[in-house]
Residue frames as qw, qx, qy, qz and C-alpha x, y, z in Angstrom:
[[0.907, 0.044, -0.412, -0.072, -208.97, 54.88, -182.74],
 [0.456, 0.153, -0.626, 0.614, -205.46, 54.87, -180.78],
 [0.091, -0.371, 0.489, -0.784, -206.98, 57.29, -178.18],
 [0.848, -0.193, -0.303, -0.390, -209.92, 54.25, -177.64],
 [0.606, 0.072, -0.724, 0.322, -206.89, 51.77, -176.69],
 [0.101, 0.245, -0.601, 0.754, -206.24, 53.22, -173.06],
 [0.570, -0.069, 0.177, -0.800, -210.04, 53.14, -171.96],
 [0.912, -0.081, -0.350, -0.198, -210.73, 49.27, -173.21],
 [0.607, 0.272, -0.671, 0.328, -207.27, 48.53, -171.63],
 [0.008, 0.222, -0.670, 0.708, -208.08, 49.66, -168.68],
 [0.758, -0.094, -0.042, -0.645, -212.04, 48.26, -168.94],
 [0.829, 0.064, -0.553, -0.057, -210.56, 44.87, -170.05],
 [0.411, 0.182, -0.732, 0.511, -207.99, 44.93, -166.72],
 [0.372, -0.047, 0.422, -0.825, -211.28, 46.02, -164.41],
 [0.815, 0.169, -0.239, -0.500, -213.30, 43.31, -165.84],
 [0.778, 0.128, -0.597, 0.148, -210.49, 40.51, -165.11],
 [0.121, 0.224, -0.567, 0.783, -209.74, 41.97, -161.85],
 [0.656, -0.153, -0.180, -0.717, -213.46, 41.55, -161.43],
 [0.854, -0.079, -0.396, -0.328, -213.73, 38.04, -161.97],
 [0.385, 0.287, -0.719, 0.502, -210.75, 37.24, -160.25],
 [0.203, -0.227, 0.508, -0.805, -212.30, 39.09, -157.06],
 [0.844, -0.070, -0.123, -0.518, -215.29, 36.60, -157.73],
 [0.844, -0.060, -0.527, -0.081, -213.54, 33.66, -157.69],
 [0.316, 0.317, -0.662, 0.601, -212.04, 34.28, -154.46],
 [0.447, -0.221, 0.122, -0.858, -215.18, 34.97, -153.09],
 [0.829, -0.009, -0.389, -0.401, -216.63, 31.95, -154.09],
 [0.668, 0.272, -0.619, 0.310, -213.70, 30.23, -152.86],
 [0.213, -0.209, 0.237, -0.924, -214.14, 32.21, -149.62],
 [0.595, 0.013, -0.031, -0.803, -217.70, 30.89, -149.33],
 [0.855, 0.025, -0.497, -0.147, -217.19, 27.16, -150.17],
 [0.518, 0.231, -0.677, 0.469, -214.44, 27.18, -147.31],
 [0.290, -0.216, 0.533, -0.765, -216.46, 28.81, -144.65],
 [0.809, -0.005, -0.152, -0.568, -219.63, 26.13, -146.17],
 [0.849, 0.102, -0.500, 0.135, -217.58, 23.11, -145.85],
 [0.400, 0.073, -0.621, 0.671, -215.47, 24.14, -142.24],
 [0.351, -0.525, -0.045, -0.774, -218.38, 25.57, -140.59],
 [0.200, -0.272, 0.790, -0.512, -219.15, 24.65, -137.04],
 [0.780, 0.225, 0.560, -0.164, -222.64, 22.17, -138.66],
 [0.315, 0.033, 0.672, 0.670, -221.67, 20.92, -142.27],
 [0.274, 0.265, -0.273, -0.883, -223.02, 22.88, -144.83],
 [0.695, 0.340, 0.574, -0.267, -225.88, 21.52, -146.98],
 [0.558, 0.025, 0.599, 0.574, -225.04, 20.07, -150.41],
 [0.429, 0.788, 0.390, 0.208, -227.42, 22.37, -152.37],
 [0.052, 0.982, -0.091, -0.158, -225.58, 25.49, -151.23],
 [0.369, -0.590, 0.560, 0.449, -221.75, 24.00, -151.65],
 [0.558, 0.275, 0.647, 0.441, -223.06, 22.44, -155.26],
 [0.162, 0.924, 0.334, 0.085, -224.14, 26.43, -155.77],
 [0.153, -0.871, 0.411, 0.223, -220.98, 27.87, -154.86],
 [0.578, -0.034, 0.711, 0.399, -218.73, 24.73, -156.74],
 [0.431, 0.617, 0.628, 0.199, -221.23, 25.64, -159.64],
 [0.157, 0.981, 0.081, 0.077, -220.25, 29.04, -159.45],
 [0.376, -0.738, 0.398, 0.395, -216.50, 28.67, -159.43],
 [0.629, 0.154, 0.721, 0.248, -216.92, 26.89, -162.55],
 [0.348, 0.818, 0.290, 0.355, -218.92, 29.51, -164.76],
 [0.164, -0.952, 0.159, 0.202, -216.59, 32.39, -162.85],
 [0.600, -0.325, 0.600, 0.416, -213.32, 30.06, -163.72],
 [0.476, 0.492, 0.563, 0.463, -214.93, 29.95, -167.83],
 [0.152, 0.964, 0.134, 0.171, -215.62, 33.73, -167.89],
 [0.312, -0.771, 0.368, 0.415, -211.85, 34.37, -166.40],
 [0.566, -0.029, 0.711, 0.417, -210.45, 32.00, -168.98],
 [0.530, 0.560, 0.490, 0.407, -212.36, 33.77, -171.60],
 [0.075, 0.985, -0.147, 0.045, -211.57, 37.60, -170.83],
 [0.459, -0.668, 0.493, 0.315, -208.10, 36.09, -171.09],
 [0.620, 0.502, -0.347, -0.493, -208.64, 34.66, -174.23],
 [0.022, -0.106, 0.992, 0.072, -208.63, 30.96, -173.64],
 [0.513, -0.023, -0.377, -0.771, -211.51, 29.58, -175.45],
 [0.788, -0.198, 0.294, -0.504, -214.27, 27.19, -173.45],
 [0.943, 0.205, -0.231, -0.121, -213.36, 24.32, -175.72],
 [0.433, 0.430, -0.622, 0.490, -209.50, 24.48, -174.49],
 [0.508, -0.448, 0.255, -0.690, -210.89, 24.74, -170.94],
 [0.869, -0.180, 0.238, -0.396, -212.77, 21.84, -171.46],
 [0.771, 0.443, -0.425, 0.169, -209.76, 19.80, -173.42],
 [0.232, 0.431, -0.661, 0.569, -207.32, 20.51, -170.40],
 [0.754, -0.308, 0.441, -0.377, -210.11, 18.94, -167.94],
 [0.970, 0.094, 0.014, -0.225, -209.90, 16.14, -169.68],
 [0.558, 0.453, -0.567, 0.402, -206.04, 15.68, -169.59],
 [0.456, -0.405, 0.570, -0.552, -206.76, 16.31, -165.67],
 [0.764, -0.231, 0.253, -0.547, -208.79, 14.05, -165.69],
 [0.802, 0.369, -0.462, 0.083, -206.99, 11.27, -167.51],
 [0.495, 0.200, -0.625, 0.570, -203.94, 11.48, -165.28],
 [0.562, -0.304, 0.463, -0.614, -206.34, 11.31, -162.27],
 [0.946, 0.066, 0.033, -0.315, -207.50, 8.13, -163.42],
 [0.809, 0.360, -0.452, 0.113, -204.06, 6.96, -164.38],
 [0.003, 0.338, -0.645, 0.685, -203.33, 7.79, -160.15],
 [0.327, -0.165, -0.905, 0.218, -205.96, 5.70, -159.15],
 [0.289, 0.129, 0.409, -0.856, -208.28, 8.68, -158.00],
 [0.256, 0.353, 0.866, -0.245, -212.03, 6.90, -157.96],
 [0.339, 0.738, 0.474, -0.342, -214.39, 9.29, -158.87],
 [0.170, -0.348, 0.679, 0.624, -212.11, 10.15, -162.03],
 [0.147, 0.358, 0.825, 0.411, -214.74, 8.04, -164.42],
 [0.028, 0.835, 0.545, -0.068, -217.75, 10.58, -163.11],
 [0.189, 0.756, 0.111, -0.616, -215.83, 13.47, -163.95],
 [0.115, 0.452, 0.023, -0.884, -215.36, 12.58, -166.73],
 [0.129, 0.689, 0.711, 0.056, -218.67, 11.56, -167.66],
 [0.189, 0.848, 0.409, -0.281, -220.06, 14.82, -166.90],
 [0.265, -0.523, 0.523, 0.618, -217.14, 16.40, -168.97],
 [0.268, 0.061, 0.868, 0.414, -217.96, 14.41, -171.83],
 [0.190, 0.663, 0.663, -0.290, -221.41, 15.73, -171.88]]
């Protein structure tokens, strides 16, 4: 059992070091889509946006923060966006709410 520990611990820290190396990528990818030298086209930056999202939920859960908390702390974002006056505040969260 004990001699198991060392071999998940070091799966579990190659697995978050993973995702990690994903979202940067993504991140990586949305900046070169959005600053490029013609503008990017919305399907591919709503495909990379869409993938920092499910990479951002799979870090948050090999860390052990559970989807529902995830989605609880958008919605406190999103509140105190709305209580700053940022517009588009109601549409996220609508889609939040979903």
């Amino acid at each position: 059992m004990y001699s198991e520990m060392p071999t998940q611990f070091a799966k579990k820290i190659k697995d978050i070091q993973s995702i990690k190396l994903l979202l940067l990528s993504a991140t990586n990818d949305l900046f070169q889509q959005m600053g490029g030298e013609k503008p990017a086209a919305s399907e591919a930056v709503g495909e990379t946006l869409a993938a920092l999202i499910v990479t951002a939920y799979r870090l948050g859960i090999s860390v052990g923060v559970l989807p529902k908390d995830i989605d609880r702390r958008g919605h406190a974002l999103t509140q105190a966006l709305k209580a700053r006056g940022m517009d588009d505040a109601a549409q996220i969260e609508q889609r939040l709410n979903k």
